[in-house]
C-alpha positions as CSV (number, residue, x, y, z in Angstrom):
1,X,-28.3,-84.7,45.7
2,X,-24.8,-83.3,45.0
3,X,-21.7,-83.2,46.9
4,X,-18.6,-80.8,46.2
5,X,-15.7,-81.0,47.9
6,X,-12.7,-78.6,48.3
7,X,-9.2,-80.1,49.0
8,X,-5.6,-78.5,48.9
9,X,-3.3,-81.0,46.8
10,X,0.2,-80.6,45.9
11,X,-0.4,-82.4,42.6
12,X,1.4,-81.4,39.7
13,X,-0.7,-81.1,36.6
14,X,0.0,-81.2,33.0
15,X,0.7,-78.3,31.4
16,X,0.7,-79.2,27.6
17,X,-1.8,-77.8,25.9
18,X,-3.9,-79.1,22.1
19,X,-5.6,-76.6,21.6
20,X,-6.6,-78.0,17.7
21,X,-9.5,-80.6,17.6
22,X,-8.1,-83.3,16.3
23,X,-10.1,-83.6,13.0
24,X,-7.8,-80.3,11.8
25,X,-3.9,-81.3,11.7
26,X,-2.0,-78.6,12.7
27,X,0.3,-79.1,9.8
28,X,-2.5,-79.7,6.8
29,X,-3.2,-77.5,3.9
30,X,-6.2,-75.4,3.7
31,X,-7.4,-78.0,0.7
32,X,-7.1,-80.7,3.0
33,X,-8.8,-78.5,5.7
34,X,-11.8,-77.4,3.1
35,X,-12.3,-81.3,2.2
36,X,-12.6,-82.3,5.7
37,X,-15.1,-79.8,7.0
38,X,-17.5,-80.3,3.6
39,X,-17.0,-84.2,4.0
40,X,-18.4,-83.9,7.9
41,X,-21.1,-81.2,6.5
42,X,-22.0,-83.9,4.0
43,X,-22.5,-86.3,6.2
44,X,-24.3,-84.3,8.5
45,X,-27.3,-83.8,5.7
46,X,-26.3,-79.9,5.0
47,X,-26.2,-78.7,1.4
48,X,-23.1,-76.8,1.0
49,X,-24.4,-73.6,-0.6
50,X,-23.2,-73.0,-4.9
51,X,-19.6,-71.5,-5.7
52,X,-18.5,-72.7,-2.3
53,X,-14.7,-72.2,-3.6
54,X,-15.1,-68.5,-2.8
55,X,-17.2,-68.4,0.0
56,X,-14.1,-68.1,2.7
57,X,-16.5,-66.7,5.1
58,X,-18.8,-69.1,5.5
59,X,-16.2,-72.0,5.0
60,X,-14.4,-70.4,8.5
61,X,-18.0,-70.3,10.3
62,X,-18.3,-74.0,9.1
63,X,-14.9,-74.5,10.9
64,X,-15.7,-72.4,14.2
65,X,-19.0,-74.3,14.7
66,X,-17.2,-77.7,14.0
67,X,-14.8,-76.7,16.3
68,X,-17.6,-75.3,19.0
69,X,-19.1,-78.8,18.1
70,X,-16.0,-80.6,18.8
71,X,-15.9,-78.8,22.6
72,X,-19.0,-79.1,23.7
73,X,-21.2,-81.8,25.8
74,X,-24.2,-82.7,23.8
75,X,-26.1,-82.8,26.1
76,X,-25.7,-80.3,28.1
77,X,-24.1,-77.4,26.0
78,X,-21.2,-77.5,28.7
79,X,-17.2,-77.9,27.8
80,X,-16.4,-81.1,27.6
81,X,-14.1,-83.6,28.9
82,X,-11.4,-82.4,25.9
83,X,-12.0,-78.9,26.3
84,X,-11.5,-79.2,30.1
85,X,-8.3,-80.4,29.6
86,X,-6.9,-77.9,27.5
87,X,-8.5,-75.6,29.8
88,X,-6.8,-77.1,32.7
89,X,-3.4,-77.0,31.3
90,X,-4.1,-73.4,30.3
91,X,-4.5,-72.8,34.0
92,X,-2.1,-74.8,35.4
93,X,0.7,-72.6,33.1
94,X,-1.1,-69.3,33.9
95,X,-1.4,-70.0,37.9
96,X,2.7,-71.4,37.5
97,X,3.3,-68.1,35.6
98,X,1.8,-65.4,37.6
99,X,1.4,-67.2,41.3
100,X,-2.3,-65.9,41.4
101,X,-4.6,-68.5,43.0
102,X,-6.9,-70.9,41.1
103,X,-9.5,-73.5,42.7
104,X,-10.7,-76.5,40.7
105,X,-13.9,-78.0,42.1
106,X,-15.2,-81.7,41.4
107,X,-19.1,-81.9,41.5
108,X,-20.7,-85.8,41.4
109,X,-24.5,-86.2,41.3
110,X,-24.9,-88.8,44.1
111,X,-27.4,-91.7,43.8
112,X,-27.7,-90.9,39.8
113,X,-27.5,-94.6,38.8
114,X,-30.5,-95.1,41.2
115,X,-32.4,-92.1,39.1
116,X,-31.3,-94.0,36.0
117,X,-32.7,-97.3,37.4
118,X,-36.1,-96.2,38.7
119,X,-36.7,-92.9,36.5
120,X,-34.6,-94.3,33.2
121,X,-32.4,-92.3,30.8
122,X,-34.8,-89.8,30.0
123,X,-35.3,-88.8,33.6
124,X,-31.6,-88.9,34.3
125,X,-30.5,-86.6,31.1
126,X,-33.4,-84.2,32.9
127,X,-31.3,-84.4,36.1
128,X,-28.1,-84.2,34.3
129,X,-29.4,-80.8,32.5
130,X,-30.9,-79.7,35.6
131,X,-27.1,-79.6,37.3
132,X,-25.6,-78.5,34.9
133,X,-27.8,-75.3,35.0
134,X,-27.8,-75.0,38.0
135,X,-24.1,-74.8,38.1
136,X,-23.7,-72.3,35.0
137,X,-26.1,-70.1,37.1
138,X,-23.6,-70.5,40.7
139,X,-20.4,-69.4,39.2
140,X,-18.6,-66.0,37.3
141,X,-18.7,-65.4,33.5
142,X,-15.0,-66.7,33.9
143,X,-15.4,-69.8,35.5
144,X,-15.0,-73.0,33.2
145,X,-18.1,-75.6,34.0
146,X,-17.3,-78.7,31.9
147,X,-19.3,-82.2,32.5
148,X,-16.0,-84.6,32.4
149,X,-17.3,-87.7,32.5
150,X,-21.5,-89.2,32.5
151,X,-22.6,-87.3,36.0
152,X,-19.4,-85.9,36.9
153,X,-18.8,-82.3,36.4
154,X,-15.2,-79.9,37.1
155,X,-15.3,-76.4,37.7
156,X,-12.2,-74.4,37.1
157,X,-12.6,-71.1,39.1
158,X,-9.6,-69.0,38.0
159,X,-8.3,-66.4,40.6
160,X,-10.3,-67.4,43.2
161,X,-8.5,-67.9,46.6
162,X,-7.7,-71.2,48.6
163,X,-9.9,-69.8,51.5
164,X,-12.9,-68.9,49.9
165,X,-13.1,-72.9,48.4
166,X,-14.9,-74.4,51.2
167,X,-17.8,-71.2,50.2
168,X,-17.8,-71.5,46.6
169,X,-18.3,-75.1,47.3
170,X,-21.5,-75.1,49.4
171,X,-22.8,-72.7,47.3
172,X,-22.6,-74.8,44.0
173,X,-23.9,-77.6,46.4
174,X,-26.9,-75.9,48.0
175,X,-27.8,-74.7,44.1
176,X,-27.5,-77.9,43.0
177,X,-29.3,-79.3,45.7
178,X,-32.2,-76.8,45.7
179,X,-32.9,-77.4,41.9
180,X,-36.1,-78.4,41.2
181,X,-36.6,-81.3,38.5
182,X,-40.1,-82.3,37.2
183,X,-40.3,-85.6,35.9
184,X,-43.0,-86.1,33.2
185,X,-45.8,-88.8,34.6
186,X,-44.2,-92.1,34.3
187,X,-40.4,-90.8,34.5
């Protein structure tokens, strides 16, 4: 159902790093900042609570969970694509830095426009969940699992050796591939 595969490469990669979503400018003033976040909470449908001017605190969780929002797959509640490249680039200057060892793994759900085809959408979001599970449940707390593009997923596995990627690799696989995935009748 899943294939991973481990390979050596002498690529450079990028190492500059946005770490600000780009609804925040870097260089805007906390008025600017303040009308942004209520315009996107007014759009959303949430009432912004009464004397909002001096409720600091909950104008910086309003931030942090736009900014959660803003990093996260909706479906699957992984990092996404944007936040895997920051995270990437934070890597790539750490492992430059320090010379400790890092393995980036590229999982692909194989067949999944045939799921999509014969199960439809809802059956492959089931599938897509299902991996990405299954993956958050294969790796450390300090591993980054981030669905990069519609069934393509990247795992950033930081100080983990060259030699133990071929391991860490079936063992996301055989996860993956022993995950079980009931379809609703008629999916």
């Amino acid at each position: 159902m899943a294939s991973a595969h481990t390979a050596v490469a002498s690529q450079e990669l990028p190492t500059s790093v946005n770490s600000k979503p780009s609804f925040l400018p870097s260089a805007a003033p906390d008025a600017l900042r303040l009308e942004q976040a209520l315009s996107l909470l007014a759009q959303s449908g949430q009432v912004q609570p009464a004397g909002v001017e001096g409720s600091t605190p909950w104008l910086q969780s309003l931030i942090d969970a736009l900014c959660d929002l803003s990093s996260r797959d909706g479906l699957t509640g992984l990092a996404n694509r944007r936040n895997f490249e920051n995270a990437i680039g934070r890597e790539s200057d750490r492992v430059a830095r320090s010379g400790e060892p890092a393995l980036l793994l590229i999982v692909d759900i194989d067949h999944f426009k045939r799921i999509n085809d014969q199960h439809g959408h809802v059956a492959g979001d089931l599938v897509i969940k299902a991996v990405a599970d299954a993956l958050n449940a294969t790796v450390r707390p300090m591993d980054l699992v981030a669905r990069i593009g519609g069934e393509e997923f990247a795992i950033i596995l930081p100080n983990c050796p060259p030699a133990f990627g071929a391991a860490v690799a079936e063992r996301v696989r055989a996860r993956v591939e022993g995950q079980a995935i009931p379809l609703v009748s008629g999916q």
